[in-house]
Phi, psi and omega in degrees: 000126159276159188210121143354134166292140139218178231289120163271159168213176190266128199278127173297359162257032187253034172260183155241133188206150209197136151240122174235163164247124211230143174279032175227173180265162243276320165267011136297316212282326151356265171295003166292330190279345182253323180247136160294333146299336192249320173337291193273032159274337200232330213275127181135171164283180183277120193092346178253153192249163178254079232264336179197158217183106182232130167244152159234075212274069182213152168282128188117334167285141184269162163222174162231138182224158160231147179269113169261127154300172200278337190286350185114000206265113192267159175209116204241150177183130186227162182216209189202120166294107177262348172217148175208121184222072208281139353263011172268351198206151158201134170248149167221212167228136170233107149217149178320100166291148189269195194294341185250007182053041172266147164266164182262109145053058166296129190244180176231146184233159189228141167216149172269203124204124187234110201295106180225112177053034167113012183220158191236127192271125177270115181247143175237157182222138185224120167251188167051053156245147240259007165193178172300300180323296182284326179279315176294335160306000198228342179288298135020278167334292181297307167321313195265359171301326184291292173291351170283321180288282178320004205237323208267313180309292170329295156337298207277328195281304197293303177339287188304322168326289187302333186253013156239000000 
């Protein structure tokens, strides 16, 4: 008799899940998530710049970015878009690469986008990390990545304003 491996899986209460509100509409905001201009204004932690930024926005395409600290320091990470349902929905794979540019601890992430009272609400979801100790470390990072997108749309208003 054989007996079948089995599957490990990863605990679902190792997740992250982050809601913001943004002062645009559901397809800006959409696309903010998608084009390399608006990417690299937001993407990242607070204080880190986006130096690069490859999209390929289709399903099944991939992207890539890298993240700088104020110390010089990169953090590179790529994924796959698996669902793109503009203006509602984007799934992807997010994982971080190491110094040799293999990936790490590939997650799957969800972001919602729902149009409410002139704004879009962003529920975002990042799974399958593989202990408390790693989703919390990344939690910080994703919040402020978050409050950065809410930040750039604010911007783009004062902007848009301050010119007529």
């Amino acid at each position: 008799m054989s007996i079948a491996p089995r599957r490990q899986t990863k605990p679902r209460h190792h997740d992250i899940s982050i809601v913001r509100m943004v002062g645009a509409s559901p397809d800006k905001v959409f696309g903010a998530w998608l084009h390399p201009a608006h990417l690299s204004h937001w993407w990242g932690p607070r204080d880190f710049s986006t130096p690069n930024v490859e999209v390929d926005p289709k399903p099944g395409g991939t992207f890539r970015t890298c993240i700088r600290s104020t110390q010089g320091d990169d953090y590179w990470a790529r994924g796959t878009f698996k669902e793109i349902d503009a203006p509602r929905r984007l799934v992807f794979t997010h994982a971080w690469e190491d110094e040799r540019g293999t990936e790490m601890d590939e997650r799957l992430v969800t972001v919602e986008f729902t149009e409410t009272d002139g704004k879009t609400r962003v529920a975002f979801h990042i799974g399958g990390f593989d202990s408390i100790a790693s989703r919390d470390s990344e939690i910080e990072g994703w919040n402020e990545c978050l409050d950065r997108l809410v930040l750039h749309f604010a911007d783009a208003r004062k902007t848009s304003d301050s010119n007529r």
